[in-house]
N, C-alpha and C positions, 0 to 999 in steps of 0.2 A: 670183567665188569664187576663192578664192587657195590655194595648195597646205594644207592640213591634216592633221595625225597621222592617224597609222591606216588603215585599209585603202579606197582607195579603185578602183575598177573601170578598167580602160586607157582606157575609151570617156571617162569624165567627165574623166581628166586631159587629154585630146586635146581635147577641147570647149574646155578653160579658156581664155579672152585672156591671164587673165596669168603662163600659164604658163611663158615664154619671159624674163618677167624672175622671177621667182619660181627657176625654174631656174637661170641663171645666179646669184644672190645665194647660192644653198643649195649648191651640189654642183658648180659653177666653181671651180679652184681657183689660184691660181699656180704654173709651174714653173720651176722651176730650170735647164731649160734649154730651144734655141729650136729643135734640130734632131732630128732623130729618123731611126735606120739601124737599118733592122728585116733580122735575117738570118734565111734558113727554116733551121728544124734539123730538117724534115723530108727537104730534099734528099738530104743524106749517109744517109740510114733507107734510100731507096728502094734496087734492085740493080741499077738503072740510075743511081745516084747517083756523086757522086766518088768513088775509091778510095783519094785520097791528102788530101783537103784535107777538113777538119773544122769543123763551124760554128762551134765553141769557138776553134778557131785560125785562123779567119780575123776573128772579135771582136776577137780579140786585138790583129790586126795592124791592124784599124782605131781600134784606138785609139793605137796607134803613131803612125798617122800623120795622128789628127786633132788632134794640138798643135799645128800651122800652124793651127789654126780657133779659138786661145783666147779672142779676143774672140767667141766664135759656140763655147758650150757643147753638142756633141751627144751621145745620149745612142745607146748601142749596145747592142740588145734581141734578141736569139733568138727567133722568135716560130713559129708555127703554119704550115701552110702558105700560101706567097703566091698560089697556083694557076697558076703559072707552070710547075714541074716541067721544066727541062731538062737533057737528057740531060748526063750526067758533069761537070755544075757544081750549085754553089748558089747562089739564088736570093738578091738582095737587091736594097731599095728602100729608099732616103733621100730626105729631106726638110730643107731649111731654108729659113729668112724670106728672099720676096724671091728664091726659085731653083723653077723648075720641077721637079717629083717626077720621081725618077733613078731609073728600073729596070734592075738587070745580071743578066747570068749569068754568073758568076767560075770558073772551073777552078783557079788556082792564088790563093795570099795577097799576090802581090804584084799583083794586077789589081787590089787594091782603092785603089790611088791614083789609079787613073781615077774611081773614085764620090767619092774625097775632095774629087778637082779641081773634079767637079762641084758638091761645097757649097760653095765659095768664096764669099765675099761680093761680089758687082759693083763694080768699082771705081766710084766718084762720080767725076760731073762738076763 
């Protein structure tokens, strides 16, 4: 039984075999880029939060300085809480192809070319 319009129950999609390709053919999609740097914009909310650095302006500054990564398109997102919460920085985690997932805690906007460093692409042998 193959994915179908209309309203079907969680239990019967989870039963299905071929829902795992069925899934990917419908609602997989291509993107446009390969790496992904999720910043909390909850940290600076909390009153334990930074006092000076803003999740908007440390975006910023990661995009400054991920034009070293033009072949390696990353994509910089504000996102919800990462549940990291520490004290007087904000929280961020990136990701790219081929690099272990980077978690920091940044105080100021120039720490973030240490998360940059870390999406480098591995040089080939």
């Amino acid at each position: 039984m193959g994915l179908t319009m209309g309203h079907q129950s969680q239990g019967n999609l989870l039963a299905d075999p071929d829902l795992p390709s069925a899934v990917a053919e419908s609602v997989i999609v291509k993107q446009r880029f390969a790496g992904v740097v999720l910043v909390c914009r909850e940290c600076e909310k909390r009153s334990s939060g930074p006092s000076k650095l803003k999740a908007k302006e440390l975006q910023k500054e990661f995009k400054r300085n991920l034009g070293a990564l033009r072949p390696v398109r990353v994509r910089i997102v504000q996102s919800g809480c990462l549940g990291m919460c520490p004290k007087k920085r904000i929280a961020v985690v990136a990701m790219a192809p081929g690099r272990p997932l980077c978690a920091a805690e940044l105080r100021r906007a120039g720490e973030a070319e240490a998360v940059v460093a870390a999406l480098q692409p591995l040089p080939t042998a």
